[in-house]
C-alpha positions in Angstrom: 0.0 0.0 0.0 1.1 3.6 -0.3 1.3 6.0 2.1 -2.2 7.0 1.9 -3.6 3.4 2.3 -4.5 2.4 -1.1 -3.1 -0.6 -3.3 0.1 0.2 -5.1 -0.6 -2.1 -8.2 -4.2 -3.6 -9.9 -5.3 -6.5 -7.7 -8.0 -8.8 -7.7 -9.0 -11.1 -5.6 -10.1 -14.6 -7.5 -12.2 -17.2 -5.5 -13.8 -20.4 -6.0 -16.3 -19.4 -3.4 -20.4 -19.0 -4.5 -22.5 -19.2 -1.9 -21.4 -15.1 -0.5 -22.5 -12.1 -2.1 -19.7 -10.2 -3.7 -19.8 -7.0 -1.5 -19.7 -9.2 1.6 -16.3 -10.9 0.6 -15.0 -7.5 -0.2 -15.9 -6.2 3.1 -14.4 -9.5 4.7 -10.9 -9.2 3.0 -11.1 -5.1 3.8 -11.0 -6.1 7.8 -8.7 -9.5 7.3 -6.1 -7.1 5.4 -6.6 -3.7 6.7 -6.7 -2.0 3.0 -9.9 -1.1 1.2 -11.2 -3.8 -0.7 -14.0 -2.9 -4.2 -16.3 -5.3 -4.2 -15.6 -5.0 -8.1 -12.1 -6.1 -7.0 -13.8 -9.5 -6.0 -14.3 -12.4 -8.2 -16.4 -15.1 -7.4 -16.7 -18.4 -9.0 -19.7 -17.4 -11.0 -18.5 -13.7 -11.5 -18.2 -14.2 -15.0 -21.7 -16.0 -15.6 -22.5 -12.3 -16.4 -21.6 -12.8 -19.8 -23.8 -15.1 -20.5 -26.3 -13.1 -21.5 -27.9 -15.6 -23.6 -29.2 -17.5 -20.5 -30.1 -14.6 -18.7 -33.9 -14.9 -19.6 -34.6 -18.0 -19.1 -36.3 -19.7 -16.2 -33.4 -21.8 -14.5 -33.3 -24.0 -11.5 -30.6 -22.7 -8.8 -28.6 -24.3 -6.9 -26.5 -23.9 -3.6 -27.0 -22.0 -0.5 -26.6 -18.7 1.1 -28.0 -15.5 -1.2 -28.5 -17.7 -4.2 -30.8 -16.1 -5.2 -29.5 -12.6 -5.1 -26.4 -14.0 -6.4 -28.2 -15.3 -9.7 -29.7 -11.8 -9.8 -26.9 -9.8 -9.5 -25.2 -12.3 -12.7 -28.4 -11.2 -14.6 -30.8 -13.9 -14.4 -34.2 -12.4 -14.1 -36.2 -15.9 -13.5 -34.6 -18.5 -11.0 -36.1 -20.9 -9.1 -34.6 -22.6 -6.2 -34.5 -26.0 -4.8 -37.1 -25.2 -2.0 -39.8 -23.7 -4.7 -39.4 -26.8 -6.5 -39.8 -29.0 -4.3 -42.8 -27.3 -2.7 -44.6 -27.7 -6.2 -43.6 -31.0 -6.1 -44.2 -33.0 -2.8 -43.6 -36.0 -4.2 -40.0 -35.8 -5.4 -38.0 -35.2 -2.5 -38.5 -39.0 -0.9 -34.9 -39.7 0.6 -35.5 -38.1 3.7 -38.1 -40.2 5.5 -39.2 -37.0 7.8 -39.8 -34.9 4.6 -41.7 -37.4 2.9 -45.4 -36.1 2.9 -48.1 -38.5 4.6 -50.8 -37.6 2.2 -50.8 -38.0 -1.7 -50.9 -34.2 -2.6 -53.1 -33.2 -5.7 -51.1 -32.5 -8.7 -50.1 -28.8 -9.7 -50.3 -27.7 -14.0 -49.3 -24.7 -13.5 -45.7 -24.5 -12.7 -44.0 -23.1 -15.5 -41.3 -24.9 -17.0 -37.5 -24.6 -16.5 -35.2 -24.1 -18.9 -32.1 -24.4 -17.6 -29.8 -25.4 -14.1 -27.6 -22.8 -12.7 -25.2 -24.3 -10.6 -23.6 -21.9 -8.1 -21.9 -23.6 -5.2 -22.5 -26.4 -3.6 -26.2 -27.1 -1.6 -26.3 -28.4 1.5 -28.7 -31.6 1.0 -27.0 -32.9 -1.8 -29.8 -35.7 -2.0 -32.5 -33.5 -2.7 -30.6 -31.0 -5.0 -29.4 -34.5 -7.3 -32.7 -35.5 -7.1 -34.2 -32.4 -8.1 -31.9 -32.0 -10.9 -32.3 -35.4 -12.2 -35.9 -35.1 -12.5 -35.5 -31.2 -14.4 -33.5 -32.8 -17.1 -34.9 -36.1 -17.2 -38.3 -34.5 -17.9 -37.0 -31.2 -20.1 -37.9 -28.8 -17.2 -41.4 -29.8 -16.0 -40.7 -32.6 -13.4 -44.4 -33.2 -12.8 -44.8 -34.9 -16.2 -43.6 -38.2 -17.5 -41.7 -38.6 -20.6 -40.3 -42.0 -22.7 -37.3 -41.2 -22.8 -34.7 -38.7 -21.9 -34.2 -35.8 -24.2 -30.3 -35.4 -25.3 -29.0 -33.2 -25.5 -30.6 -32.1 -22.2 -31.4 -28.7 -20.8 -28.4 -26.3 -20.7 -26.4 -26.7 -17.8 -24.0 -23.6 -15.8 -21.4 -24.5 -13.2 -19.5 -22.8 -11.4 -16.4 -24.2 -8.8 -15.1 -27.6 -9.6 -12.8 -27.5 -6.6 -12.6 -31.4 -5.8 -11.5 -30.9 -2.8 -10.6 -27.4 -0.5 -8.9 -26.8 3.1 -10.8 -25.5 5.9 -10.2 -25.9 9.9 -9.6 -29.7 9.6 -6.6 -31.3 9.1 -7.6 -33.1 5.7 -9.1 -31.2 2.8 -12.9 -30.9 3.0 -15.1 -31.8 -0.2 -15.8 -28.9 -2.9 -18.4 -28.1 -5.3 -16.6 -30.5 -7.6 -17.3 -33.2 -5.9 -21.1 -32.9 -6.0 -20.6 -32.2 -10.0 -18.8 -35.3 -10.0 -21.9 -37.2 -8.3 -24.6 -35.2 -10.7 -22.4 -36.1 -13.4 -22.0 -40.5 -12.4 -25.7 -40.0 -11.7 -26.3 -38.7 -15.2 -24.3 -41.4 -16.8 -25.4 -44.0 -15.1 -29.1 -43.6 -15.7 -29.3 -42.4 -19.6 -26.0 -43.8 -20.2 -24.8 -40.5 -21.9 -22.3 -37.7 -20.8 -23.6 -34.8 -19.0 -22.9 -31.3 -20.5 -22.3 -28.0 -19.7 -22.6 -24.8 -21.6 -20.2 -23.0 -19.1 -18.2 -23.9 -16.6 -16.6 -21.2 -14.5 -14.5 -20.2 -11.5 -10.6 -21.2 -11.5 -8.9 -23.0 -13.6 -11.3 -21.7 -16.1 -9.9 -19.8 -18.9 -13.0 -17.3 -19.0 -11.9 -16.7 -15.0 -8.8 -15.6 -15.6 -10.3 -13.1 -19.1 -12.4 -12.0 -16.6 -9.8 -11.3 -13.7 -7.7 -9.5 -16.5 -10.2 -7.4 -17.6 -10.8 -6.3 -14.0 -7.0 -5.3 -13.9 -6.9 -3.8 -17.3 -9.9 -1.5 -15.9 -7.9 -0.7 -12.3 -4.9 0.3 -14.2 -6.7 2.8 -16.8 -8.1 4.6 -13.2 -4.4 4.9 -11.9 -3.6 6.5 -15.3 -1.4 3.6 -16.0 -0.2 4.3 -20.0 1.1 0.7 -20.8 -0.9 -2.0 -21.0 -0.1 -5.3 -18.3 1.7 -7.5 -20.0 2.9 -9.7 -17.1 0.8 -10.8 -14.2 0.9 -12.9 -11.5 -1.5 -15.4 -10.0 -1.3 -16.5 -6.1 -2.9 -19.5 -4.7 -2.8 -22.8 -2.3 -4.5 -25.2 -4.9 -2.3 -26.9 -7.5 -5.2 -28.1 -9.4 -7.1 -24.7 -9.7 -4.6 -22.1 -8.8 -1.7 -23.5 -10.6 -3.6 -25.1 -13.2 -5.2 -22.3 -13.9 -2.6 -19.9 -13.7 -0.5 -22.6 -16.0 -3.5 -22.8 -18.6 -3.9 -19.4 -19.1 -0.1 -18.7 -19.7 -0.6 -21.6 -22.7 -3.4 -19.6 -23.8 -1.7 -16.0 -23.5 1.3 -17.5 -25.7 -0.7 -19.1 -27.8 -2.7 -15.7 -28.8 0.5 -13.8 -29.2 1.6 -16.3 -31.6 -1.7 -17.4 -33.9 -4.1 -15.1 -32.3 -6.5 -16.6 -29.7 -8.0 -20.1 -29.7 -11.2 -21.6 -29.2 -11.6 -22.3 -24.9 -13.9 -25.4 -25.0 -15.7 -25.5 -21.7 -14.5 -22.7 -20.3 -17.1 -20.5 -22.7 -17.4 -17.8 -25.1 -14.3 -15.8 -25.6 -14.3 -12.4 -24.1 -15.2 -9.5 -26.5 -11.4 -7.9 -26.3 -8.4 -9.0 -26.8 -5.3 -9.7 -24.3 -2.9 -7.0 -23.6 -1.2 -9.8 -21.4 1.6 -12.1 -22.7 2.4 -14.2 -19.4 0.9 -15.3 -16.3 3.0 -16.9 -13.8 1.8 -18.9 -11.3 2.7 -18.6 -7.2 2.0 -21.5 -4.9 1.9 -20.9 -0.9 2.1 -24.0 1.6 -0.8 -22.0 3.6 -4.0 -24.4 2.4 -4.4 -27.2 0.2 -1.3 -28.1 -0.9 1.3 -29.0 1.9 5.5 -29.4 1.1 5.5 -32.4 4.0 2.6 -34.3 1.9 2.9 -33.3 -2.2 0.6 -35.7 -3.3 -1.0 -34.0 -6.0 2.4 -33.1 -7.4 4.1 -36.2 -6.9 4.4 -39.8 -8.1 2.7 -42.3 -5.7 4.2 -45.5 -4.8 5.5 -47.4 -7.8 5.8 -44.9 -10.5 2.6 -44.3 -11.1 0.5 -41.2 -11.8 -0.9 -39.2 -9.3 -5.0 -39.3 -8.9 -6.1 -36.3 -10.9 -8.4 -34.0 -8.9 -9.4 -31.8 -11.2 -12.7 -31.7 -13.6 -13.6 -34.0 -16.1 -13.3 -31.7 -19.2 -10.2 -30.4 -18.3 -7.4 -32.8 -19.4 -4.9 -34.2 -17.1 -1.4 -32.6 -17.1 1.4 -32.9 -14.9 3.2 -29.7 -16.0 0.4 -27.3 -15.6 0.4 -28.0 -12.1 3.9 -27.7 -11.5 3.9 -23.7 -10.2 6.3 -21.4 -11.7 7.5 -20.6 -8.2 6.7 -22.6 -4.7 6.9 -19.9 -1.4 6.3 -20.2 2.1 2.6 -18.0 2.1 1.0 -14.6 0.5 3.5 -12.2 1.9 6.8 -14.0 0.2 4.7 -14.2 -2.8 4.4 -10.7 -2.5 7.7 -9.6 -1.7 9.1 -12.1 -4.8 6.9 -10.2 -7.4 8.0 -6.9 -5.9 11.6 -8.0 -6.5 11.5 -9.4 -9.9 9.8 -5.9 -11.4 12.2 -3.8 -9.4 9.5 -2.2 -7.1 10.4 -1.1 -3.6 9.3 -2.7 -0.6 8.5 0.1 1.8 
């Protein structure tokens, strides 16, 4: 920070987190680091479903907890509903929990409107009734009250956001993510119809479309600082080799590979942001602070006899040793700091 308190350099602030409303993380890492914080310095895991516009209309089913529907609302869908509506509509769905069940056969409902889409935000907390749910809204093409032969495929379109596997909390081991209730919807989805589940977005890190969006937020920061140059280097910080790294990793590939044949297609990360990259490198910082631990590498590292690590990270992004290998390894965020400083010859006051 400078001497009057502010940020010396763009910053944002990238998270796989959903289920908090922007503002509310802004004002969390304001008191945690004792600078101001911008909400619009804050990106969530489903920040950049804002570009999606083409969904925006459409009635979709949310899911996760917290604000989620305020979240969805403030990405620019103007016609969610959640798990609870849905399963007030429909009594008879929600049948795992034996205390929910009803004890009367309620009279069937015609006039819930159909959905047209699931919006996946962060993960719920009864996964049992959100799979279910879900199941039932694309098994049935959005109206879960009705019956139908078979399955339509490709199904209703599908947004996610956080594939974290796995992320580290209080306890000593990691604690399941957001990933790992994609992973369920997704083994539930294939073992039922016997086809693939699909998404037409997938966000949060190590998304590509994340790390436009992060850049963009930069690229806006520096214009307000009257910064001439465009960023050309910049430098990602995390504790998760399979999204930080990764992600970090990916995104250098795909900065080199625009500066060399202009950019390429990004699969299921989404639609390519309207402009270009000023940015030809991102390098990627990994602190021993979370996730990944320097006494127990084991999502870096071989395991016993040669083999492979387990790969932790999403289905549709393919497995790669090197892009979780981090460009630097330090002990937390303040070396990290203090190394970037160093290698573009800033001071450290």
């Amino acid at each position: 920070m400078n001497s009057q308190g502010q940020l010396r350099v763009p910053v944002v602030f990238v998270t796989n987190a959903g289920n908090i409303l922007q503002h509310s993380k802004a004002q969390e890492l304001s008191a945690l680091l004792g600078c101001k914080v911008d909400a619009d310095q804050v990106i969530l895991s489903h920040s950049p479903m804002k570009l999606l516009s083409k969904y925006h209309k459409k009635r979709m089913l949310v899911s996760g907890q917290g604000p989620v529907v305020e979240n969805a609302r403030g990405l620019g869908f103007r016609n969610v509903v959640t798990m609870d509506e849905l399963r007030m509509a429909f009594p008879l769905l929600d049948m795992v929990d034996l205390e929910r069940r009803p004890k009367t056969t309620p009279l069937p409902g015609n006039d819930f409107p159909s959905i047209e889409g699931v919006l996946l935000l962060g993960e719920p907390v009864r996964w049992e009734t959100s799979l279910q749910l879900i199941m039932d809204v694309l098994l049935s093409n959005g109206s879960p009250g009705t019956s139908l032969a078979t399955a339509p495929y490709p199904h209703l379109p599908v947004l996610a956001s956080n594939m974290d596997l796995l992320w580290m909390a209080e306890a000593k081991m990691p604690r399941f993510g957001h990933g790992t209730f994609l992973l369920c919807l997704e083994t539930i989805y294939q073992k039922v119809t016997g086809k693939e589940l699909r998404y037409e977005g997938l966000m949060g890190k190590p998304s590509i479309l994340t790390y436009q969006y992060a850049e963009e937020l930069l690229r806006r920061q520096a214009e307000r600082r009257g910064w001439a140059a465009p960023i050309q280097k910049l430098y990602a910080v995390g504790d998760n080799p399979m999204s930080d790294v990764y992600g970090a990793n990916l995104f250098h590939q795909y900065l080199q590979k625009a500066t060399r044949d202009g950019a390429p297609e990004l699969g299921a990360g989404g639609p390519r942001q309207q402009q270009p990259s000023a940015s030809q490198s991102c390098i990627s910082i990994l602190v021993c602070t979370g996730v990944y631990n320097p006494r127990d590498p084991q999502s870096t590292e071989p395991v016993l006899g040669g083999e492979e690590p387990p790969f932790h990270g999403h289905r549709d992004f393919c497995f790669s040793s090197g892009l979780m290998e981090a460009s630097h390894v330090v002990k937390d965020v303040n070396e990290a700091v203090q190394l970037v400083f160093r290698k573009e010859g800033w001071a450290l006051e």
